[in-house]
N, C-alpha and C positions, 0 to 999 in steps of 0.2 A: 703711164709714162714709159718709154723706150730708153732702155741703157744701150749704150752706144761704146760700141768693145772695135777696136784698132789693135790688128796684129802687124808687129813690122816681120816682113819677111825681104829685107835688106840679107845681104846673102853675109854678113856676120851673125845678125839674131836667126836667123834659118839656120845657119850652120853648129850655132850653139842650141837649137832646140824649138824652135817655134814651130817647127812642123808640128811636132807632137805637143805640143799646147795646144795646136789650133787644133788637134782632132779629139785633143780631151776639152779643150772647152765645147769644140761641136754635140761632145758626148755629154758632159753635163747638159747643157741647153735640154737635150734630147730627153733625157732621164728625168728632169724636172719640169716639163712640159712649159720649156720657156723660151722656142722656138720662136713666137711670132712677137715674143716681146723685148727682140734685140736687134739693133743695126750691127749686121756685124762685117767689117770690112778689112781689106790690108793696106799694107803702107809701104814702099817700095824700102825707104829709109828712113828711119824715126831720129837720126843725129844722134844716137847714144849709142853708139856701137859697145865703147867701151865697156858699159855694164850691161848689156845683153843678153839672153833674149828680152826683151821689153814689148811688153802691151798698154794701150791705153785705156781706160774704163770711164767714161765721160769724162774725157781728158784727163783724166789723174795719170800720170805715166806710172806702169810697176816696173822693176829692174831685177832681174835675174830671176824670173821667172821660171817653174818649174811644171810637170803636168800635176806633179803631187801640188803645189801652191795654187792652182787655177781655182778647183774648188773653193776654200776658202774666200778665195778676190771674188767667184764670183756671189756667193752665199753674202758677201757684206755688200755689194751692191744691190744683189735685189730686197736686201735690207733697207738699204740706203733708198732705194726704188717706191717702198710701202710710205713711207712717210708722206707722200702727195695726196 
């Protein structure tokens, strides 16, 4: 099963941090050899600026996302992932 990761990079959640999410979640993936088992895309604006940076994780929206938080979000979805 393919978890499916949405990074907004609307130029508030880019300006508060999504750059360096997207390149530590690129870095997780990489580290846990979990490359070919993610859709991973952007999103111009995700409508949440206000709590920002925000990524989606099969749809679950996170809010104030961190690179230190990434791990975590992603370690409980391919949690979430095993159960199929």
């Amino acid at each position: 099963m393919m978890v499916k990761i949405t990074v907004c990079m609307g130029s508030s959640c880019f300006s508060r941090g999504n750059r360096r999410n997207l390149d530590a979640i690129r870095a997780w993936l990489a580290a846990h050899g979990r490359d070919a088992d993610v859709q991973l895309k952007g999103c111009r604006c995700g409508s949440k600026c206000a709590v920002g940076p925000n990524i989606w994780i099969d749809g679950t929206c996170h809010s104030d996302v961190t690179p230190e938080s990434v791990g975590p979000l992603l370690e409980a979805a391919f949690a979430e992932d095993t159960r199929a």
